[in-house]
N, C-alpha and C positions, 0 to 999 in steps of 0.2 A: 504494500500500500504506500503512495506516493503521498505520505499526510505530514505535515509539518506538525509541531512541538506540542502546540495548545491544541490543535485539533485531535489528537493522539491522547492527550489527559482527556479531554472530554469525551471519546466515544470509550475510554477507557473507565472512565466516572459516571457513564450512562449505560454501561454493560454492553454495549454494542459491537467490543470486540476483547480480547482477552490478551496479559500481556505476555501471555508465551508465545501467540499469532506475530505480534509487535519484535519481538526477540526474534524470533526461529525468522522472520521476515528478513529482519535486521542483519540475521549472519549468514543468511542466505548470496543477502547481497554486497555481504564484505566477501564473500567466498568469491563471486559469479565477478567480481572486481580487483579482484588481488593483483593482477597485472601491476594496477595502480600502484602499490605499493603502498596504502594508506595507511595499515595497521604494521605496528610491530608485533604487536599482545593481541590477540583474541580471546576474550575469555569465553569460549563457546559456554563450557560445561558450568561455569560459576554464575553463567550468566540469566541460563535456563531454571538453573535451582533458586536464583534471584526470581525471576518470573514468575515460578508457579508460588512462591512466596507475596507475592504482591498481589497475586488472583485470588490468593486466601484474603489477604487484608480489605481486598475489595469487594469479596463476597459477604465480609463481616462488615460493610457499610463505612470502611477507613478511607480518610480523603483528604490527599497532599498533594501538592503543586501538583507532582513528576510522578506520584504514584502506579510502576510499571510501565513507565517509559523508558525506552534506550538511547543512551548517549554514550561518547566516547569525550575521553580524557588525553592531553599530551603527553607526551612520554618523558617530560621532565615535571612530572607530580606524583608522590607519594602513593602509593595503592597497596593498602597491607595483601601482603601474599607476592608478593611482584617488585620487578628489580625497578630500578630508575638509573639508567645507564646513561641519560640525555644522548643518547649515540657515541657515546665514547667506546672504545673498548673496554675489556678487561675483566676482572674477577667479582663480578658483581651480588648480592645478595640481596635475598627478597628482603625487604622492609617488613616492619610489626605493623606499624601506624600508617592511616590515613590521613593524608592531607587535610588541613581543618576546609579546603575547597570541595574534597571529596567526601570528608564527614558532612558538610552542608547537602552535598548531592542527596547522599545516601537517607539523610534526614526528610530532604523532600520527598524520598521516595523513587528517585532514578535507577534505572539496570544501568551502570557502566557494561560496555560488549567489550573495550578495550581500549589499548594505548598506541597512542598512533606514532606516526615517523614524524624525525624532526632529524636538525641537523647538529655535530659537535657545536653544546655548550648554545645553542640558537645562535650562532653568531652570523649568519647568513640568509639571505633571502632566497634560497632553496631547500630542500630537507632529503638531504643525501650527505649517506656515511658509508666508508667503506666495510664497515661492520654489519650495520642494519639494516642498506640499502638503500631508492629513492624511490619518492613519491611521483607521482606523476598527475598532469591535471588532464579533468574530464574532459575538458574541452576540446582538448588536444595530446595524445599520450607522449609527444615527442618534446612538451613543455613542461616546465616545473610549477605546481599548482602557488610556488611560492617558498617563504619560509621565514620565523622556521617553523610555524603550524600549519605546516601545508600539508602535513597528514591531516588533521584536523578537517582544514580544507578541503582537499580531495576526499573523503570520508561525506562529510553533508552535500560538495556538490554534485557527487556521485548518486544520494540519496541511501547510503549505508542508513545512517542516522540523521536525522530534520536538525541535528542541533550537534556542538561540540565544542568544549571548550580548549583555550588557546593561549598562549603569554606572549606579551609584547614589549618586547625593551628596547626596541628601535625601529617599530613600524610589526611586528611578526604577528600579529591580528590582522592588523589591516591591509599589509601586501597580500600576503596569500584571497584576503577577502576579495581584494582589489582583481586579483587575478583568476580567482575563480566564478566570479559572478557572483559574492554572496554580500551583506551583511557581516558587517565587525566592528564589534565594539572595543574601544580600548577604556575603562573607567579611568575616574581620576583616582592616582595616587590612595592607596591606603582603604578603595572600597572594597577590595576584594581581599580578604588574606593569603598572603603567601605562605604560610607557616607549613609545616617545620622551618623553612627560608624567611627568617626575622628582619630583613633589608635585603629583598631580593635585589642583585648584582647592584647593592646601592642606592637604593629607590629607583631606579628607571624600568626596573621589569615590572607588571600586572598583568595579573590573568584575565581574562574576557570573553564574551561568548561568539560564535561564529554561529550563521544559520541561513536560511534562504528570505525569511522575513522579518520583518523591524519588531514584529510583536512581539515572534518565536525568541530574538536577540535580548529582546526587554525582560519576557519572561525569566528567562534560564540569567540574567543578571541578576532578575531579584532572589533566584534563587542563592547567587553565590556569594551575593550582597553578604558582606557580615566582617567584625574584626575578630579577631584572637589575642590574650591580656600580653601577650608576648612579641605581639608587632610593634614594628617600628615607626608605621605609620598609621592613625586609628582614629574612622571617621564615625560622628551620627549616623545613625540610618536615617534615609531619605523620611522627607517628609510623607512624599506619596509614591508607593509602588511604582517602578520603573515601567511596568507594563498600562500605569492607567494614564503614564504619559503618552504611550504609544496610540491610545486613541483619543488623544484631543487633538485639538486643533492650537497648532504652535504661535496665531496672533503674529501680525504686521511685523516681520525682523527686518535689522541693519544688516547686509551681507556683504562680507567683504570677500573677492576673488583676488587671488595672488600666484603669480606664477614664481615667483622669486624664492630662494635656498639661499641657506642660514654661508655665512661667511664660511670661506675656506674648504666648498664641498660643488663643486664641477661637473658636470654634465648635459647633454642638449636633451630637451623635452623633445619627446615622439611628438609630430604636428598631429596625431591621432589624436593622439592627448590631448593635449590645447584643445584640438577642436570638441572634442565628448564632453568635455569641462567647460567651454565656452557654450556649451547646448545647454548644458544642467543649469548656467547659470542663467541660459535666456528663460528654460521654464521655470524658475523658480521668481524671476520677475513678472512671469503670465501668472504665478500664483498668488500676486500680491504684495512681495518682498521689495526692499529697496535694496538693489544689488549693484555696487559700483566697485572701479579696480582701487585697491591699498595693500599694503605691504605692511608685516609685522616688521618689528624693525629687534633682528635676530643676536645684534652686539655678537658678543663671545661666546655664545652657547654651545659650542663645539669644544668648550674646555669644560663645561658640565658631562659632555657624556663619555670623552675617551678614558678619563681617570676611572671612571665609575665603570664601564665597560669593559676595560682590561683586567681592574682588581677584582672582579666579580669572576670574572673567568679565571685568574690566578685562583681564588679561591675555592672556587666549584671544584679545578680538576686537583688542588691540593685536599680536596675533602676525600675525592674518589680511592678506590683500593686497589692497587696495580693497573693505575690509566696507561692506554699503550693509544694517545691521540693521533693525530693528521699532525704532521710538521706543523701546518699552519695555525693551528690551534695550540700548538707549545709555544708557537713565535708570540701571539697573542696573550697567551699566560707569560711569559716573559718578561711581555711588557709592561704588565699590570705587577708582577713582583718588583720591577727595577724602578719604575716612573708611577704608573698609576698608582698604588700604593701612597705614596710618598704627594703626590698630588690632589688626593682625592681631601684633604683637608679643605685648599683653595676652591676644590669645585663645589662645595657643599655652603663656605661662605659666600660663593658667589649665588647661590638661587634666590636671593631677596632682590636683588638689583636687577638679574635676567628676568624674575618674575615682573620687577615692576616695569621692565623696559620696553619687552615685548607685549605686558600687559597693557599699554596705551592704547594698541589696535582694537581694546574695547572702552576705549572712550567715545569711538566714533563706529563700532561694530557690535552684535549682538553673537554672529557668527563670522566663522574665517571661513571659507570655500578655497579647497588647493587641487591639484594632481595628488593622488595615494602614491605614483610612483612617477619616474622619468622614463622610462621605457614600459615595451611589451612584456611580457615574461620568456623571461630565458630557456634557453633551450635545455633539456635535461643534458646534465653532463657537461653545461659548457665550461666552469669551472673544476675538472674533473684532473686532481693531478697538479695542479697550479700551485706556485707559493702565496706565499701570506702577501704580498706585494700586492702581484696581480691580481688576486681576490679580490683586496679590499681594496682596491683603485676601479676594480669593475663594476662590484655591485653598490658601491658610492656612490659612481655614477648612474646607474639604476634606480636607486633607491634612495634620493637625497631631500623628500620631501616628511617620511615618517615621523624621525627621529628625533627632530631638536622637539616636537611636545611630552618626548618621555623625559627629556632634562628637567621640564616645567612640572611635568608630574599632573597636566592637566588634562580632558577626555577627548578621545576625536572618535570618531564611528566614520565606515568605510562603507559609502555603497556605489550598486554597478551605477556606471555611468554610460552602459556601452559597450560596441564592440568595434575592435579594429574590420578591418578588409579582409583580413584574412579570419575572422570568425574566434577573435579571442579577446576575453573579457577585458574592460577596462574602467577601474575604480578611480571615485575622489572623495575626498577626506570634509568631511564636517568636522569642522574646529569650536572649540567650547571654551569659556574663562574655567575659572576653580569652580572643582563641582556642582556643573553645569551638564550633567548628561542629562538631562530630563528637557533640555531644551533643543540637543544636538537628536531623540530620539523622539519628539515629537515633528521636529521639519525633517529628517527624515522617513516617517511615515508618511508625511504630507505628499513628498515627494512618489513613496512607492505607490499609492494611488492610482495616480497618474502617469508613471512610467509601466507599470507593470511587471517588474522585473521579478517579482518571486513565482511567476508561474514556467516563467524560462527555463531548459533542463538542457543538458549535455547532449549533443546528438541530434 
């Protein structure tokens, strides 16, 4: 059954179908797609004894968000029984504990089916490892659905699961989003817990939901919504349900369009680009928005995320139990033990000034409107073998639109904008002030109305 998130709880909550149907469907179609490479972990058999568990509680009139619905998780989160390798190599062992994201899940009531592909450490916008393999997008199997939740990605655009959640520390929600035709939420800083990970890679990583529409994204956020006494960053809960944002009506907004990247980060925009982003932003003026071109204004921001991006990977693969990584990923940790480390003081006293510098584009803005990325998506394997150089000088250029809001620690959500010529998806980035996703997920509804984009399917 090709049924999105909320539609799936209620025909689940009105007895209309049962969720071992939803399960057996689910790994049916991870099976009938493994090409893809979306999953690492299938939990067929944990997943079915989940189900017929959830059809008991729902027989006895029990009723929770997610109750016997299937979702997948990334493979750099917690899952008692099961390793968390992030695609590194080496000697890994299953974990006791669940992630307080995946305690959330399980609380609502969700089947995790499994844990999907991702790349060393997410340091890339594709999700391929020489260990674990790569993911491929539905769109195109010869492309990367993204990364580094682009298992994730490939997983819901495929229609494994309607829903799947994803981390993002420098665009890795929303590229993959961008690139597979979906929905991606990145929260603001601190709304979702990372825990056991108390300062995930420094404050710039959060988890977020992936899905095909803004409700099903809203829903499974409020599911994940929540802190833990041991985070490092730790917000109220929302005043009102992120999901009862998703059906109002978001009221006359300021929109600012910017094609412009933060100092010191290089690359030509795909004129596809421009022009999908230049469409979104004509409807969104036939919607009633006042939509004119401004530029945040980016200062230094590029010294907020390499400290924090390198130490964070220095310390991930120094956590790990005989890591045997990719060159380029030791190069990376290298640099975060030598420099980042030692820098990440300066980049932490700098987020009052970045925040208040770039925050002037809401003096005259309600939303920022950008490109999700600077290119199409890569071709699987084009980075395949490459050093740390040519990496991260490729997918920079790629990729230099995500990342300076995860310095900020502020929300952006990704939706399709489109499709190139040759038939592959093309996102742009809804930008938000501080904890302002209820406004970025109500004008993106607005928006899916009218474009129609979550009935679109691979193929």
């Amino acid at each position: 059954m090709d049924l999105g998130l909320a539609e799936q709880a209620g025909l689940l909550a009105r007895g209309e179908v049962s969720s071992r149907e939803l399960v057996e469907g689910s790994l049916a179609r991870i099976a009938e797609g493994a090409s893809l490479g979306a999953f690492r972990v299938v939990r067929a058999e944990a997943a079915l004894a989940e189900a017929v568990q959830a059809d008991k509680r729902l027989a006895e009139d029990e009723r929770l968000p997610l109750l016997g619905v299937p979702v997948a998780i990334k493979d750099d989160t917690d899952l008692a029984g099961e390793t968390t390798p992030f695609a590194v190599a080496g000697e890994h062992r299953p974990v006791a504990r669940d992630a307080e994201l995946v305690r959330r899940l399980r609380a609502a009531g969700a089947v995790i089916v499994g844990k999907t592909t991702t790349c060393e450490l997410g340091l890339w916008p594709f999700s391929e490892s020489p260990e674990y393999g790569w993911a491929r997008n539905p769109w195109n199997p010869a492309y990367t659905p993204g990364g580094s939740s682009g298992g994730s990605a490939a997983a819901v655009a495929a229609g494994m699961v309607a829903a799947a959640v994803g981390s993002d520390g420098a665009g890795s929600v929303r590229i993959p989003a961008a690139w597979t035709g979906l929905v991606g939420i990145k929260p603001q800083r601190g709304r979702v817990s990372g825990f056991p990970q108390r300062d995930p890679f420094n404050g710039i990583t959060v988890w977020g939901p992936l899905a095909r529409n803004v409700g099903d994204a809203a829903l499974l956020l409020d599911v994940l919504t929540g802190s833990h006494p041991e985070d490092a960053y730790r917000l109220d809960p929302p005043v009102t349900p992120f999901a009862e944002a998703a059906r109002r009506e978001p009221g006359r907004l300021r929109i600012a369009v910017s094609f412009t990247t933060a100092f010191g980060v290089s690359g030509r925009l795909d004129p596809q680009i421009r022009t999908a982003v230049e469409r979104l932003a004509r409807r969104l003026t036939s919607l009633g928005h006042k939509v004119f071109p401004a530029d945040p204004d980016y200062g230094l921001v590029a010294l907020g995320l390499v400290p924090r991006g390198t130490a964070g990977v220095a310390d991930w693969l120094d956590s790990l139990p005989s890591p045997r990584p990719e060159r380029r990923t030791e190069v990376e940790a290298r640099i975060g033990r030598l420099v980042g480390k030692r820098l990440l003081p300066l980049a932490r006293r700098m987020d009052p000034g970045l925040r208040k510098r770039v925050g002037r584009i809401f003096q005259i803005a309600d939303v920022v409107l950008t490109p999700t990325t600077a290119q199409l998506p890569l071709k699987v394997g084009a980075f395949e073998g490459a050093g740390y150089q040519r990496t991260q000088s490729g997918v920079a250029a790629a990729c230099p639109y995500a990342w300076t809001w995860n310095v900020l620690g502020w929300p952006g959500v990704n939706v399709p904008a489109g499709f190139s010529r040759s038939g592959l998806p093309i996102g742009a980035q809804l930008l938000g002030h501080d904890s302002d996703e209820a406004t970025l997920i109500s004008l993106a509804a607005q928006l899916e109305a009218v474009e129609g984009w979550a009935a679109l399917r691979p193929g």
